[in-house]
C-alpha positions, 0 to 999 in steps of 0.5 A: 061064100057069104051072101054078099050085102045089097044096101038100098038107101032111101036117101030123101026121095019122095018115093022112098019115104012114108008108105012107099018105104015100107013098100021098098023095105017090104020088096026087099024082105020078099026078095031076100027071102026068095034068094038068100041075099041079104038085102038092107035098107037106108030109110029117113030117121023118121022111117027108120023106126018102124021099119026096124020093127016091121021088117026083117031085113037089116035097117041102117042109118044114114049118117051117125054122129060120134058124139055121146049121148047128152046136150048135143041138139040134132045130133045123130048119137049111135045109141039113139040108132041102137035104140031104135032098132038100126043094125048099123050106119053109112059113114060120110057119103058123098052127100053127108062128108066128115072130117076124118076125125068126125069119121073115127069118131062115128066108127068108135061110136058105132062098134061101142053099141054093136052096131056096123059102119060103112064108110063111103068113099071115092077113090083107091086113097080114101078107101085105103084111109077108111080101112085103117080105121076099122069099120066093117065096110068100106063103100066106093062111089066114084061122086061123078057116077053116082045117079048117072045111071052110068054103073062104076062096075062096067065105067071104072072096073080099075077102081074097084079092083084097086080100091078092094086091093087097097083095103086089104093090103091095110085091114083084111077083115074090111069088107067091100062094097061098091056103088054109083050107078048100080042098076042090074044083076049084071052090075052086080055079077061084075062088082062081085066078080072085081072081089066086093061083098055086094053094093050100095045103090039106090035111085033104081030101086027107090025111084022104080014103080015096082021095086021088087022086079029090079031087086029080083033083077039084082039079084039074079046073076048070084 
């Protein structure tokens, strides 16, 4: 099988920007490299430059704008992401929502410069919604167990099992992850186990004294 993505997003944690970054982007290279999994990272945009060209591990955005390049001041342009070394985008986090046209547009603009999209979304409809417009990944995050510490994988397996069911049935190229309140390899085991490509988390691994000890531990149970 494909080594399942595990996807670090830095969000705007203090302990996620500047030196501590590249700290968490430096664990997930040592992590990676140790077990074969694929470890990716979403830093600030102004991190996500640096750490694109100081490590290996894939960098992604996020958030993108649909728009072209040109007079569109502080907008987020897919071959500004390119430039600057992204491998790709997360998509309308709970955090960061679109309009569904804002969604498509941003998906287009990414597979235009090579670069891979993930959709966030919240439940089995909007996931199944997210697929039809072809990104590479759909991520599932119930908003009210996102940072809870509470893991959808174990609070809400159905909608996992659902959501990757529902993917499929519209686009089975779509892969899937899931995330809000991953915190274990066990977390994972069972993402993994429910059919998903990996998970999207962050406040256990950025908000952690020593993240290469919970990324080994996510990646224990593969």
């Amino acid at each position: 099988m494909p080594s399942p993505l595990i996807l670090v997003n830095l969000k705007n944690y203090t302990e996620g920007t500047g030196n501590r970054a590249h700290l968490i982007a430096n664990a997930a290279q040592l992590v990676a490299h140790e077990s074969g999994v694929i470890i990716g990272v979403a830093p600030t945009y102004i991190d996500l430059h640096p750490i694109s060209h100081h490590f290996s591990v894939p960098v992604y955005a996020q958030h993108v704008d649909g728009s072209e390049p040109g007079a569109h001041t502080g907008q987020i342009t897919a071959d500004a992401l390119r430039v600057a070394g992204a491998t790709g985008s997360l998509i309308n986090h709970s955090e960061r929502r679109l309009t569904l046209a804002e969604i498509d547009a941003a998906v287009k603009a990414l597979k235009v410069k090579g670069l891979v999209s993930v959709i966030c979304t919240n439940n089995e409809s909007t996931s199944a919604a997210a697929a039809a417009l072809g990104p590479d990944y759909v991520a599932i995050e119930p908003p009210e167990l996102i940072g809870s510490g509470v893991s959808v994988s174990k609070a809400n397996p159905a909608i996992i099992r659902n959501s990757v069911a529902a993917v499929h049935a519209v686009n089975p190229n779509v892969k899937v992850l899931t995330g809000a309140g991953i915190q274990s390899g066990e977390c994972v085991k069972i993402a993994r186990d429910l059919g998903t490509d990996g998970v999207l988390l962050a406040s256990s691994v950025v908000k952690s004294k020593e993240p290469g000890v919970v990324l080994r531990d996510l990646v224990s149970k593969l």
